[in-house]
C-alpha positions in Angstrom: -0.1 -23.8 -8.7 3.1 -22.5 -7.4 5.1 -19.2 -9.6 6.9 -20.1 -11.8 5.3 -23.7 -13.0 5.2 -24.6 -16.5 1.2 -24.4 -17.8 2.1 -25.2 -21.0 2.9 -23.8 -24.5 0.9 -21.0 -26.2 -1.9 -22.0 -28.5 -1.5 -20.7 -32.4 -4.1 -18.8 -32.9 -3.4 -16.4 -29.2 0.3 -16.7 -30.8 -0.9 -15.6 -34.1 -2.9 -12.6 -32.8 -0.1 -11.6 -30.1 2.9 -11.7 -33.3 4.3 -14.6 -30.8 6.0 -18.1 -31.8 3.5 -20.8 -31.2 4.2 -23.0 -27.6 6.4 -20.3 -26.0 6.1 -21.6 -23.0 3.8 -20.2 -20.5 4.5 -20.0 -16.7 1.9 -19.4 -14.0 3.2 -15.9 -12.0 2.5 -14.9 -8.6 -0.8 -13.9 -8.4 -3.0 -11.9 -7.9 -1.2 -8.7 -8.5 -0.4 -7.9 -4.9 1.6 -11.5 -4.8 3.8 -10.2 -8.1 4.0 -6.5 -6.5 5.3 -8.0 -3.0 8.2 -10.2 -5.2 9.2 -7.2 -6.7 10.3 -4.8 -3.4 13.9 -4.0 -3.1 14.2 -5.6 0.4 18.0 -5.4 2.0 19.7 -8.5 3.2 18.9 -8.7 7.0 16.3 -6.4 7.1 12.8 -7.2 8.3 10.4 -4.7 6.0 7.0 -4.5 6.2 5.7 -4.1 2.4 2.8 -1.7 1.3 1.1 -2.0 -2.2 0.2 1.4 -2.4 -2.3 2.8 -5.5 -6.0 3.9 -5.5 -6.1 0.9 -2.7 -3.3 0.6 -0.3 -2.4 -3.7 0.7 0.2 -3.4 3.6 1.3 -6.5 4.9 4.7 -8.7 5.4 5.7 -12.0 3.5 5.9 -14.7 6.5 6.8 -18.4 6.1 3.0 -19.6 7.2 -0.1 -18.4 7.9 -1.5 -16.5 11.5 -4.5 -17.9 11.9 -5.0 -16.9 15.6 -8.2 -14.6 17.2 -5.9 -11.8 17.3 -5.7 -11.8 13.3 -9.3 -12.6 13.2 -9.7 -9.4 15.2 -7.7 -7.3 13.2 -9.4 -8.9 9.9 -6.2 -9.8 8.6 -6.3 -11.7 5.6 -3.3 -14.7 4.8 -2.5 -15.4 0.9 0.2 -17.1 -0.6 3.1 -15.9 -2.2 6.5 -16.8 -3.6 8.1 -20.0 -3.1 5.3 -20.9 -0.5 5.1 -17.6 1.8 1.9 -16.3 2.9 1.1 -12.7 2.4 -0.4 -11.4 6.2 -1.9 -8.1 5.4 -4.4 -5.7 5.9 -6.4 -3.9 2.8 -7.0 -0.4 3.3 -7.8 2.8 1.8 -5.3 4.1 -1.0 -5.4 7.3 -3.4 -8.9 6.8 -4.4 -10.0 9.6 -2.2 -7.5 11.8 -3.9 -8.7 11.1 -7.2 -12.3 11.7 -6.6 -11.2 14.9 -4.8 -9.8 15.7 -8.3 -12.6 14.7 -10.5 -15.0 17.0 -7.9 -12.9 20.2 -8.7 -12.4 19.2 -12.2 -16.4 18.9 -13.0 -16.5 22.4 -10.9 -14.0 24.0 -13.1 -10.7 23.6 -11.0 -8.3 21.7 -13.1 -5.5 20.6 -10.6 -2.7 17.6 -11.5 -1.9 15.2 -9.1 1.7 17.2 -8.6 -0.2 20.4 -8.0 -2.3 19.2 -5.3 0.9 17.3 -3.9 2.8 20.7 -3.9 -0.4 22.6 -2.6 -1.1 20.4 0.3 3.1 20.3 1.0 2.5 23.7 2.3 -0.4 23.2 4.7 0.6 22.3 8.4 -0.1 19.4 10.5 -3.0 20.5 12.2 -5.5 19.6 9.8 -8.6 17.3 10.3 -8.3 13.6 10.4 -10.9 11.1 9.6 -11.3 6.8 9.3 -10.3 6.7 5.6 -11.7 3.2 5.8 -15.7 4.1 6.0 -17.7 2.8 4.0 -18.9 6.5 2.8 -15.6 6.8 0.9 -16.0 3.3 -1.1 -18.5 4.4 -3.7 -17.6 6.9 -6.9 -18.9 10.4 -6.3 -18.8 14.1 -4.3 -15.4 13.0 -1.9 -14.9 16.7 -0.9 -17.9 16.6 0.7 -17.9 13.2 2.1 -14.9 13.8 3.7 -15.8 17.1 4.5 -19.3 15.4 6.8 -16.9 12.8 8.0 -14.6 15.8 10.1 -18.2 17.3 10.8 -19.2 14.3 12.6 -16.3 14.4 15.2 -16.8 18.2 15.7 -14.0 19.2 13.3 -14.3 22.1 10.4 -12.0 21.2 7.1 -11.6 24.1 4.8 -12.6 23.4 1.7 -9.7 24.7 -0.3 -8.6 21.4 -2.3 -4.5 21.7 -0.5 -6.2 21.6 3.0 -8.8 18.8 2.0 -5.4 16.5 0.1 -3.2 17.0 3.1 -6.1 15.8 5.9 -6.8 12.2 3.3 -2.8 11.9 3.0 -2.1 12.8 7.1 -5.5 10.5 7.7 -3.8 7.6 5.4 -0.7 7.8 7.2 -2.3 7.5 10.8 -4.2 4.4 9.5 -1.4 3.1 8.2 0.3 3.0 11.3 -2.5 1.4 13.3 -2.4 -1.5 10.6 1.4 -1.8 11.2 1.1 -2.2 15.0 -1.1 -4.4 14.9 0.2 -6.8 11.9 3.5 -6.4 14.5 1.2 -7.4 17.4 0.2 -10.6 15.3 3.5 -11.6 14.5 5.4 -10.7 17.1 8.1 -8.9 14.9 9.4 -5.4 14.7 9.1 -3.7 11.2 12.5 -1.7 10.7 10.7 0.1 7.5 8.3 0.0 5.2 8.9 -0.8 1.6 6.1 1.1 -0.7 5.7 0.0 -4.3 2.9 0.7 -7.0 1.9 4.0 -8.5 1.6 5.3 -4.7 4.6 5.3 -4.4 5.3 8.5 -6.5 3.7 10.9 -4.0 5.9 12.0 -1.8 4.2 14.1 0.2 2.3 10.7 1.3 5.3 9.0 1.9 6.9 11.7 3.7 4.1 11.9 6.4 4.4 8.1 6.6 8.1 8.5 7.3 7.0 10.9 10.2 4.1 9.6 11.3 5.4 5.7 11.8 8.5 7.1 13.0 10.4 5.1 10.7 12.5 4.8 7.6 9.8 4.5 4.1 11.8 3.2 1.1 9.9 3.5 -2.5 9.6 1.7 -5.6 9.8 0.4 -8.2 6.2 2.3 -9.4 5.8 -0.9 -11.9 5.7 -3.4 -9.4 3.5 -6.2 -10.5 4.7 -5.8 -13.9 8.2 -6.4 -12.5 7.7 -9.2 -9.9 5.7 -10.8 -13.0 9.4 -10.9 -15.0 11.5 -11.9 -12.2 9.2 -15.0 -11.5 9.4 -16.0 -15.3 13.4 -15.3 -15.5 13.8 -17.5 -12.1 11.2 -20.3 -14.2 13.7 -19.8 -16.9 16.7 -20.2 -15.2 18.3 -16.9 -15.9 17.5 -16.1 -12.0 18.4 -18.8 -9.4 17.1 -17.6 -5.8 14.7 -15.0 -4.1 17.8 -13.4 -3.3 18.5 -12.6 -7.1 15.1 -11.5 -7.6 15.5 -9.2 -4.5 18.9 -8.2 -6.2 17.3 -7.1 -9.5 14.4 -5.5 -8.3 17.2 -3.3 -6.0 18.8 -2.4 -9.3 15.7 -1.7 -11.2 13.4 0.3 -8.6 15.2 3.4 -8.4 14.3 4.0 -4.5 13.9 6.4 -2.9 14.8 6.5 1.0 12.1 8.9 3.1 13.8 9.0 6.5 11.9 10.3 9.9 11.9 14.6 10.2 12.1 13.8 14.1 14.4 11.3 16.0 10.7 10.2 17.2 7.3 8.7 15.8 4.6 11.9 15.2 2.4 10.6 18.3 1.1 13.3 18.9 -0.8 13.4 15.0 -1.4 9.7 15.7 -2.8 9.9 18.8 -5.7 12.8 17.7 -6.5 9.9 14.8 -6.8 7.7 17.3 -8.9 9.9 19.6 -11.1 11.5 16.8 -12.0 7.8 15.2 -12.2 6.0 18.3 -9.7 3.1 16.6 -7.9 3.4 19.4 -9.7 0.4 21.3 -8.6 -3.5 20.9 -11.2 -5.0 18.8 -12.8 -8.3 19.6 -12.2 -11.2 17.4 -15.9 -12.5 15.5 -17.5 -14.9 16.7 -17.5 -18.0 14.1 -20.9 -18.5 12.9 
């Protein structure tokens, strides 16, 4: 069912219950969320973005007008999806902020009471030279003691993290950043395109700091918002159904007006390869994988 397509009108009694008229028409949306998040980034006429989904799970992929369906996207274990008005979604699912937010809950049960803006400002202080890990193991997937999880991951490649909780944020946020530019070479690798920046939308998108080291370590230009995105691509593809929008490019148009970006340049006229190349080093990523053989 494409978004946008009329499904029908609302039944009485979900009308009754909502306060809504009865057969207000109801329109399928791009789905899942990731689809509507995608529809809603601010992307610039002539640009060629790629577009990270960025929350307690990060998505980072590009909207392409078919499907890669080659060994070298079986190797990378990309995944296609559709999207709006027939695109496929080629990305990549990879760690988010749910490492942060177990960090939290850790020192929170131990008595250290930190907001998200507090340890964002704590670990802004902290220098480069901290450990870096594979956010993507499976140790980090389950709820429960991050700080030390991440803590045995550094151990195992020979590195010692202080556990002070701005030393621990800044090595997950410096660790997603590396990842995320391994993910973007290779999604360029796949489809033979050049990413000019990287549009980040979701509640990820409000941490800076994160953004910032993605800036520095990609060596390109990170644009952010709008934080709400799914909510927002979910109205644009009912106002286009509705005919108050008429093209992508008015969706596009809107979501520029109502994101409120944010533009986080490169510090350095190059990529941070040095940082990158460590990651690469320390998690042995570096290394072309093999595509699986089908069963």
């Amino acid at each position: 069912v494409e978004p946008g397509t009329l499904i029908g009108g609302l039944l009485g009694q979900h009308a009754a219950r909502a306060g809504l008229p009865a057969g207000l028409p109801v329109r399928a949306v791009a789905s899942h969320d990731t689809a509507s998040a995608f529809a809603a980034a601010p992307v610039e006429v002539g640009s060629t973005p790629a577009l990270l989904s960025s929350g307690t799970w990060s998505l980072l992929g590009a909207e392409l007008d078919a499907p890669v369906l080659d060994d070298r996207a079986r190797a990378y274990d990309l995944t296609n999806e559709r999207g709006v008005d027939g695109t496929t979604r080629l990305l990549k699912n990879v760690m988010g902020l749910w490492l942060v937010q177990e960090c939290r809950r850790a020192w929170a049960e131990a008595g250290d009471e930190l907001s998200y803006a507090d340890l964002q400002r704590l670990a802004a202080g902290v220098g480069d030279d901290v450990p870096l890990f594979d956010p993507d193991h499976d140790a980090f997937l389950a709820p429960g003691d991050m700080p030390a999880r991440v803590t045995a991951a550094c151990e195992r490649t020979g590195q010692r993290l202080d556990p002070a909780p701005a030393v621990v944020v800044r090595s997950i946020l410096t660790s997603l950043a590396c990842k995320y530019r391994l993910v973007l070479e290779r999604l360029e690798r796949a489809t033979g395109r050049t990413f000019d920046c990287v549009h980040v939308v979701g509640g990820g998108s409000r941490n800076g700091l994160l953004c910032r080291l993605t800036a520095d370590i990609l060596g390109r230009p990170v644009v952010t918002g709008p934080v709400e995105a799914t909510a927002l691509g979910n109205v644009l593809v009912q106002a286009r159904a509705a005919g108050d929008l008429s093209s992508r490019s008015d969706l596009q148009t809107v979501a520029r007006a109502s994101a409120g970006a944010e533009w986080h340049e490169p510090r350095a006229a190059e990529a941070d390869d040095a940082t990158y190349q460590r990651f690469l080093a320390l998690t042995g990523l570096g290394v072309e994988p093999a595509a699986p053989t089908p069963a």
